[in-house]
PABA-948831 format. One record per atom (N, C-alpha, C): residue in three letters; x, y, z. Coordinates in pm, whole numbers, plus 50000, padded with zeros to 5 digits. Example, Ala and Ser with C-alpha at 12.3 -4.5 7.8 and 13.67 -1.06 7.14 Angstrom:
REM residues 2
ala513194943150780
ala512304955050780
ala513204967050780
ser512854977550708
ser513674989450714
ser512905000350787
END
This chain:
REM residues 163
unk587810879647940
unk588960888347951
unk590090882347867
unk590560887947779
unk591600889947711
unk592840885947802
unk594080877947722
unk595390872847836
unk596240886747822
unk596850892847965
unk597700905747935
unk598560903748053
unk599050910048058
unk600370908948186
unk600510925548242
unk599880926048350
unk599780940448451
unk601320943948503
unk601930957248471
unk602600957848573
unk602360964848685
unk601950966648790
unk601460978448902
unk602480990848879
unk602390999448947
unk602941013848936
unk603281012349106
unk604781013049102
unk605461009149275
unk605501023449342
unk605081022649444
unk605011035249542
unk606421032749566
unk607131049349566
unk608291049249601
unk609051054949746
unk607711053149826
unk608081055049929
unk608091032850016
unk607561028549924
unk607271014249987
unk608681009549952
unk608991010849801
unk610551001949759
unk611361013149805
unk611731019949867
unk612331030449902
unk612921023650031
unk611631023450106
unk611951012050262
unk612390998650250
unk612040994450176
unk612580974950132
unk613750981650088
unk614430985550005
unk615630988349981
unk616490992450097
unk615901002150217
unk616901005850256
unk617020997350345
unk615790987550404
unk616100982550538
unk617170965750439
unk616910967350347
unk617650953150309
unk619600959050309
unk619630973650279
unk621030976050303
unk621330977850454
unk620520986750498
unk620600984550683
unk621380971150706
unk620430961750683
unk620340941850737
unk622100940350725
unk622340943350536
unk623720939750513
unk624940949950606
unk624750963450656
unk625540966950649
unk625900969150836
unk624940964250867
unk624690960151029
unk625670947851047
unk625180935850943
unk625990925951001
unk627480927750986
unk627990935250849
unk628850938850854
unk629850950650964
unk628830954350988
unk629370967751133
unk629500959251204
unk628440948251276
unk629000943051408
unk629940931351385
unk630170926351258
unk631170913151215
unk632130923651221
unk632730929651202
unk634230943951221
unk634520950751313
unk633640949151396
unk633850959751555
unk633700953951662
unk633480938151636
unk633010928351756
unk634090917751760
unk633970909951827
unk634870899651787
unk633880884351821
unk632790891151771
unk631670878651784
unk631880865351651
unk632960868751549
unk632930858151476
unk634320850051504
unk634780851651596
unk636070844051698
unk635400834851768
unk633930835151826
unk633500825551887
unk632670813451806
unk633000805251820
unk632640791851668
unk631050791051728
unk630550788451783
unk628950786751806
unk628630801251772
unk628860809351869
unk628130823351823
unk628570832351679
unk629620834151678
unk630010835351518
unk628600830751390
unk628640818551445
unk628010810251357
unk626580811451314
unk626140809951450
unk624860813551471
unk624820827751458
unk624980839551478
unk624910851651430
unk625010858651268
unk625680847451218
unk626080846051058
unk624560839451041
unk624100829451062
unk623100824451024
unk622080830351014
unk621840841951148
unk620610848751195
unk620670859551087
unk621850865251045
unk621540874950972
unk621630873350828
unk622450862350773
unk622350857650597
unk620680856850620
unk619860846150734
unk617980847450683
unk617320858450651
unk618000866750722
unk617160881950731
unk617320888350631
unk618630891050646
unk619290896750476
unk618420888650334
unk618230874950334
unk617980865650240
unk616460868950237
unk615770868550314
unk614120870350340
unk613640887350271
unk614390892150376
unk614560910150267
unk614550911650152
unk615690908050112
unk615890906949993
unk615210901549878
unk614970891949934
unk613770878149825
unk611730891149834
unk611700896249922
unk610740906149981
unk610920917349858
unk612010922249867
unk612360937549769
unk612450933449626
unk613660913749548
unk613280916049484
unk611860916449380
unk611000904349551
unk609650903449472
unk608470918149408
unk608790923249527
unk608400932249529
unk608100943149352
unk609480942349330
unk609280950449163
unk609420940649056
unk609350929049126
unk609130915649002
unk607180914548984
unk606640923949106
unk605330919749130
unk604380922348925
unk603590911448917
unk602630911448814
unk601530905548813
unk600550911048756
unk599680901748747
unk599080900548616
unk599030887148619
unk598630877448490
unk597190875148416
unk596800874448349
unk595990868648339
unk595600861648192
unk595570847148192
unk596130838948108
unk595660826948128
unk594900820348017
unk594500810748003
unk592860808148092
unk592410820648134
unk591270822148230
unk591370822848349
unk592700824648409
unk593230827948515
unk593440841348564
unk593440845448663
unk594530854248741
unk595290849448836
unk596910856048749
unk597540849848872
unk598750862548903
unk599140860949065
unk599500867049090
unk601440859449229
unk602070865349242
unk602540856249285
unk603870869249357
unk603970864249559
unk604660870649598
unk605220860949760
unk606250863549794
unk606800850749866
unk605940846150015
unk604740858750028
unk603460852750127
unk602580852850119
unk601960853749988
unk600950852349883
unk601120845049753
unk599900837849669
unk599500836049547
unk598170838749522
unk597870840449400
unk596440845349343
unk596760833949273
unk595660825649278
unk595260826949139
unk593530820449144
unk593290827748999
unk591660829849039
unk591090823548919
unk589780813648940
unk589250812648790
unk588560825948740
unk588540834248584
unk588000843448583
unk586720843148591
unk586400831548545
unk584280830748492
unk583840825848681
unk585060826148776
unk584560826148886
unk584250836148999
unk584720848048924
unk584620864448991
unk583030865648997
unk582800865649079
unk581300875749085
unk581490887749127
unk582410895249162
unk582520911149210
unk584150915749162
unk584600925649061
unk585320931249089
unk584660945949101
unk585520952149177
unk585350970749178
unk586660972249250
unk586730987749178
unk587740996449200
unk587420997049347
unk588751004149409
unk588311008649597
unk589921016249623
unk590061023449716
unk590951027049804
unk592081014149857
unk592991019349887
unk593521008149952
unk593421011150140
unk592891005450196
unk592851012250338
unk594051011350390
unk593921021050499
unk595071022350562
unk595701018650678
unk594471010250745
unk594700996650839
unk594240987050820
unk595400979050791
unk595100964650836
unk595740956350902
unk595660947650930
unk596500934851039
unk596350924850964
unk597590914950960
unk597160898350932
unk598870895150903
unk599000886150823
unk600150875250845
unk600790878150681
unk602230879850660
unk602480885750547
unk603660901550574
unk604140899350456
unk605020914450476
unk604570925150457
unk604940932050555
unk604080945350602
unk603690953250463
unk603020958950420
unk602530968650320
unk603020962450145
unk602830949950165
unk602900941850053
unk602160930749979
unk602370917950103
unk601730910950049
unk601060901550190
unk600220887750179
unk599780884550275
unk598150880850263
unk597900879450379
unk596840873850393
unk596140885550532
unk595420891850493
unk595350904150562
unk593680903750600
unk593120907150760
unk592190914650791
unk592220930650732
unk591130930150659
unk590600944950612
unk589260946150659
unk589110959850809
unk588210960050857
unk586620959850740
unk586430965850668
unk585980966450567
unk585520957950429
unk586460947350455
unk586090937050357
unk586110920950439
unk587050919550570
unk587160910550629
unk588550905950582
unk588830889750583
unk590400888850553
unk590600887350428
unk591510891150365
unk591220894250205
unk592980887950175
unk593120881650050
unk594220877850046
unk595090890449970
unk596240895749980
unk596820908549903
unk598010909149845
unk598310913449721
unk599700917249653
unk599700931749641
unk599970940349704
unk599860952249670
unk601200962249640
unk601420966649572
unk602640978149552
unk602630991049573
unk601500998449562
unk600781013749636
unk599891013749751
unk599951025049799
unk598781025549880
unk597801031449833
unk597101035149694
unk596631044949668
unk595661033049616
unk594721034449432
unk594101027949417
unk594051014149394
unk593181002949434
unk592940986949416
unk591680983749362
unk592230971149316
unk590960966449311
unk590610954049366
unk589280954549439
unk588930944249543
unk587980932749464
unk588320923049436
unk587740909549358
unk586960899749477
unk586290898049418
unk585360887649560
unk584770876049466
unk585340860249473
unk584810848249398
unk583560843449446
unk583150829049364
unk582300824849435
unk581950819649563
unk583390816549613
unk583330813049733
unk583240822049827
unk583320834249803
unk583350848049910
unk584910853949918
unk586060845149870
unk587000847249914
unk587320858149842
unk588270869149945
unk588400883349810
unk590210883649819
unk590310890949738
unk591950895549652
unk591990909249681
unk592660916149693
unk593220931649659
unk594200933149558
unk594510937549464
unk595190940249377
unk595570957649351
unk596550960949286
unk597050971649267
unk597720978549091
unk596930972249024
unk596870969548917
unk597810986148880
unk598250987448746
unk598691003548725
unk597321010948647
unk596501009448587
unk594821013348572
unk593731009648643
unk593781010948760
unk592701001148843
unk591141001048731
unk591001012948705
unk589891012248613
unk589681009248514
unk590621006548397
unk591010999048268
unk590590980948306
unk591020980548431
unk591500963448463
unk590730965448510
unk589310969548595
unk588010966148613
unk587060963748491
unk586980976948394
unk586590975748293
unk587030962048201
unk587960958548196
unk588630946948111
unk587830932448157
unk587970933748298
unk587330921048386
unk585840919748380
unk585020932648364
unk584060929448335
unk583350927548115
unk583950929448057
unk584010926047960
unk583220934447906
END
């Protein structure tokens, strides 16, 4: 495979929600820092400032990864990179890519409908960067371990991977 740099195609109902809940975060703390008088109290002030700059900060770092998302592939690598995930893969170590669906349940550890380390009833726990819900592609190495990806040609970038 040839070195190219993927950008995915962002569902705009996914950055739609990271955007709004990251203005929500800001404009919450700001509603209750103006209508409360919770930043008069030096411990709680404080701690309430704290609780919500993480959240705000975590969001944010979430949304801007989110449309920073790419994937690489370079030097015989894939790599991929999001703040509860990394890819990166030897290529001559793929024994399976194929196109697939992205399912529409899963569970595991990671930001919701992004990135993570995810049970997929269907594939088992699969590590994921994803930006749509629509088509992926599911990579499985030698070790068994698999990827989901969300490439913007899922079928170009299968075709490419298999050479």
């Amino acid at each position: 495979m040839k070195n190219m740099k993927n950008k995915p195609r962002i569902s705009k109902w996914i950055s739609s929600g990271y955007l709004l809940l990251t203005v929500f975060i800001a404009v919450l703390y700001v509603a209750i820092a103006l209508w409360t008088n919770i930043l008069s109290f030096p411990y709680a002030g404080a701690l309430f400032t704290m609780v919500m700059l993480f959240a705000l900060i975590l969001i944010g770092t979430i949304t801007y990864s989110f449309y920073r998302t790419a994937y690489v592939v370079k030097d015989g690598f894939l790599h991929s990179w999001s703040p509860f995930a990394v890819i990166n893969v030897k290529i001559k170590d793929i024994t399976k890519i194929e196109q697939t669906r992205i399912p529409f349940y899963f569970k595991g550890f990671g930001a919701s409908v992004y990135s993570g380390w995810f049970y997929i009833p269907a594939f088992g726990w699969t590590r994921v960067i994803i930006t749509n819900l629509t088509d992926g592609v599911l990579i499985t190495d030698k070790s068994g371990k698999r990827y989901l990806i969300t490439p913007s040609d899922p079928g170009s970038f299968v075709r490419l991977a298999r050479g």
